[in-house]
C-alpha positions as CSV (number, residue, x, y, z in Angstrom):
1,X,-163.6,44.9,-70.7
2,X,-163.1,42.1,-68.8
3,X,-165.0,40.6,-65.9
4,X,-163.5,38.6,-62.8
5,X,-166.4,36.6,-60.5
6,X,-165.6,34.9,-57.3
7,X,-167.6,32.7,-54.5
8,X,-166.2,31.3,-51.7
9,X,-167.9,27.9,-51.5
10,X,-168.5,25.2,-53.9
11,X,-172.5,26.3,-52.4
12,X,-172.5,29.5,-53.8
13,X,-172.7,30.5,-57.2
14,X,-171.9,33.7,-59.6
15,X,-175.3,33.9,-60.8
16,X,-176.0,36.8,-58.9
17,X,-172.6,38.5,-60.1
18,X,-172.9,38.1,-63.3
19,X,-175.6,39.6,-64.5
20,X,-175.4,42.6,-62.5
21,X,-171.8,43.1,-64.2
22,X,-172.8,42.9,-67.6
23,X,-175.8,45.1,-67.4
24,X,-173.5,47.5,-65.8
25,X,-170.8,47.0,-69.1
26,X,-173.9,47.1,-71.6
27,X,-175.3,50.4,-69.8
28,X,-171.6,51.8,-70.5
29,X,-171.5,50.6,-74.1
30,X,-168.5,47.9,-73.0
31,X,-167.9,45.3,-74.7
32,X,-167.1,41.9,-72.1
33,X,-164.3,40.1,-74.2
34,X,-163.2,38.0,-71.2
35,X,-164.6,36.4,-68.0
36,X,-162.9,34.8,-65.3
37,X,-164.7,33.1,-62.9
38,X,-164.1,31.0,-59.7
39,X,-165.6,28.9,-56.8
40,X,-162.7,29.8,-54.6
41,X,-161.7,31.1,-50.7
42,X,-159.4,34.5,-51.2
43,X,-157.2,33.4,-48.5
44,X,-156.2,30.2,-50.2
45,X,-152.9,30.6,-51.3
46,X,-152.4,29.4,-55.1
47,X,-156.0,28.3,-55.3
48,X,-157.8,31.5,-57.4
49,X,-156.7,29.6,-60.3
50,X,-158.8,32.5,-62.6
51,X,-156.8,35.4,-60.7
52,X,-153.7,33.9,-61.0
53,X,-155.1,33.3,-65.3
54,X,-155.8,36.8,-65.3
55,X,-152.8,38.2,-64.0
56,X,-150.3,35.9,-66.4
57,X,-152.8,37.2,-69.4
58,X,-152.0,40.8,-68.5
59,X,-148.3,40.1,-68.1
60,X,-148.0,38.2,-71.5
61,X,-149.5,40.6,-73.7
62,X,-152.8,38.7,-74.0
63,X,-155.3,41.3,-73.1
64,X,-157.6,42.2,-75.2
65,X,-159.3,44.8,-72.6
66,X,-158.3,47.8,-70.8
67,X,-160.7,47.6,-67.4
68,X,-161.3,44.8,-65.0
69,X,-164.8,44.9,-63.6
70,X,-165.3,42.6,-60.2
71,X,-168.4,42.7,-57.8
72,X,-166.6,44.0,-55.3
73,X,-163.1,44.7,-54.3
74,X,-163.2,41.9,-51.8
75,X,-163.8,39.6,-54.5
76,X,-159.8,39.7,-55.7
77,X,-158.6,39.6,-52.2
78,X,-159.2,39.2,-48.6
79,X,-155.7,40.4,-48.0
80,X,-156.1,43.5,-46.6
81,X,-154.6,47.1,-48.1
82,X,-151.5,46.1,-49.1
83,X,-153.0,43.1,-50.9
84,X,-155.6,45.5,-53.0
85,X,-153.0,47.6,-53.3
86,X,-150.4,45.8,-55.2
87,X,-153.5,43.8,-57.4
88,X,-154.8,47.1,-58.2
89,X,-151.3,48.8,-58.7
90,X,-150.4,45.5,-60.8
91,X,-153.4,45.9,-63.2
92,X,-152.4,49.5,-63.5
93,X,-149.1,49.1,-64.7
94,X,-150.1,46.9,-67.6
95,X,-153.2,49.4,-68.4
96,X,-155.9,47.7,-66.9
97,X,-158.2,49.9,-64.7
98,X,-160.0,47.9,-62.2
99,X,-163.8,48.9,-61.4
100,X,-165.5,48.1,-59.1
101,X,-169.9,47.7,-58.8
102,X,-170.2,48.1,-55.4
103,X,-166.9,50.4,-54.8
104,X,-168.4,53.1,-57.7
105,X,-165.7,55.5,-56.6
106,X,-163.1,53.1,-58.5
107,X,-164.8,54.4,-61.6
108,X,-163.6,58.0,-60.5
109,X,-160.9,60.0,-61.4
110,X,-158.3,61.5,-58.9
111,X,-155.7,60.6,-56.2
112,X,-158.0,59.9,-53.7
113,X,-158.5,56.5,-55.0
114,X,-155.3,55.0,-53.3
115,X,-156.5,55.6,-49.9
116,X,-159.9,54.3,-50.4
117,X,-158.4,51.2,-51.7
118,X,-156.4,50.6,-48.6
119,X,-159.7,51.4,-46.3
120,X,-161.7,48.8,-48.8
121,X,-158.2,46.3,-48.0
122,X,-158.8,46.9,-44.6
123,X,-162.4,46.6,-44.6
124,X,-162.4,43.1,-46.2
125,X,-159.5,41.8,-44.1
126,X,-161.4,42.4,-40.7
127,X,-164.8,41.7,-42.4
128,X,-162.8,37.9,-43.2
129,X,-161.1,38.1,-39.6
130,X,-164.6,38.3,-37.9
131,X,-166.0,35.9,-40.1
132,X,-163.3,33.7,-39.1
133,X,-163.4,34.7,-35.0
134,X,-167.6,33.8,-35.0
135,X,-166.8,31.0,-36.4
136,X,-164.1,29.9,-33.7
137,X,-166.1,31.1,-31.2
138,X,-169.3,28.7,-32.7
139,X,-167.3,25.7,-32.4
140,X,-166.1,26.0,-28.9
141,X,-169.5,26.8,-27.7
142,X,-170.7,23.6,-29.7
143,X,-167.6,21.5,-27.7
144,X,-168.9,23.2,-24.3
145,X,-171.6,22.0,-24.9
146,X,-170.6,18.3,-25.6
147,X,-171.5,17.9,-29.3
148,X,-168.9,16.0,-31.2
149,X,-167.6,17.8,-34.2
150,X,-166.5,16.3,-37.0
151,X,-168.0,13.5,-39.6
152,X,-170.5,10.6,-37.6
153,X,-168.6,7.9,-36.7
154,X,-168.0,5.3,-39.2
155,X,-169.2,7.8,-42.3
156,X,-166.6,7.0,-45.3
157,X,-165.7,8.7,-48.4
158,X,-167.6,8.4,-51.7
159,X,-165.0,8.7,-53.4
160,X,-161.0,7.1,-52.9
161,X,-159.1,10.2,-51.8
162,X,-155.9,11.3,-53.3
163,X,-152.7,10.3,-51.0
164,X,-150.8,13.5,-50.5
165,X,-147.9,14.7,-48.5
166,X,-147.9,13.4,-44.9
167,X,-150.1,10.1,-46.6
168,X,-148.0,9.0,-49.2
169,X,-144.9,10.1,-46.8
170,X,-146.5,7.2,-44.1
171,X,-147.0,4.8,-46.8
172,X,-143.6,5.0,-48.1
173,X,-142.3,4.3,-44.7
174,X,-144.7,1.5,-44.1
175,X,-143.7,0.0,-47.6
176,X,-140.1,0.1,-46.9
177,X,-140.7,-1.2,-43.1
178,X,-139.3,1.9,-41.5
179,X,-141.0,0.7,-38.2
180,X,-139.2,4.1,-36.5
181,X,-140.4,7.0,-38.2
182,X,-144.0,5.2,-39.5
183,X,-144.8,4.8,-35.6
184,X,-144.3,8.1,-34.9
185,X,-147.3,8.7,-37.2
């Protein structure tokens, strides 16, 4: 058995995943040969580094288990139905049955599991979207209300950022004195 743990935020931790998954494996007499484990958003494309570990360990013949056991569906994906679908239909197809501790009916037998995955999906897509929309809605009320948002003024970086795309794009234009297109920046 293998066991997949995700957070959202670097403030969060596992800790209360964790343990809760492997007394549920011991209670079953599994044995946890793997565990994957992330401090990751599930709508960040490419950035569930573990999930995306997982999946190439399945598809190279590296398993060495035949369930997944997660929290909770929304813990692969945020996705919606189709998304849980094709993670869940993915894991199937190379054996692994994914359980879930808060989703018992996973660990049931039947047809009726492919519906309730797409309700779960859709469940943790419009949890997310609210999430998201109360959010929003927080910090318009905070710029109605004439708070600045955003770092203090003059705050700076403990540590040198990294230049990436649209930075080292400017830089390169400002090295090669490209006066045009470095202006329009």
């Amino acid at each position: 058995m293998a066991l997949y743990l995700r957070v959202s935020t670097s403030e969060q931790a596992t800790d209360n995943q964790l343990p809760a998954l492997q007394d549920y494996a011991a209670s079953r007499g599994y044995e946890v040969t793997q565990i994957y484990q992330e401090n990751e958003s599930a709508w960040k494309a490419g950035h569930q580094k573990e999930l995306a570990k997982l999946l190439a360990d399945i598809r190279g013949g590296k398993r060495k288990y035949d369930i997944l056991l997660v929290w909770a569906l929304d813990r692969l994906t945020r996705g919606g139905a189709a998304a849980i679908l094709n993670l869940v239909d993915t894991f199937k197809s190379h054996g692994v049955k994914v359980i879930s501790l808060q989703e018992p009916w996973t660990d049931a037998p039947g047809e009726i599991g492919e519906i309730l995955y797409a309700i779960a999906g859709w469940v943790a897509r419009m949890e997310s979207q609210r999430k998201s929309e109360r959010t929003k809605a927080g910090l318009e009320r905070a710029l109605r209300e004439g708070k600045r948002l955003g770092r203090p003024p003059g705050s700076k970086d403990k540590k040198r950022r990294r230049r990436t795309g649209y930075l080292l794009r400017y830089a390169d234009r400002q090295k090669n004195g490209d006066r045009k297109t470095a202006d329009v920046f």
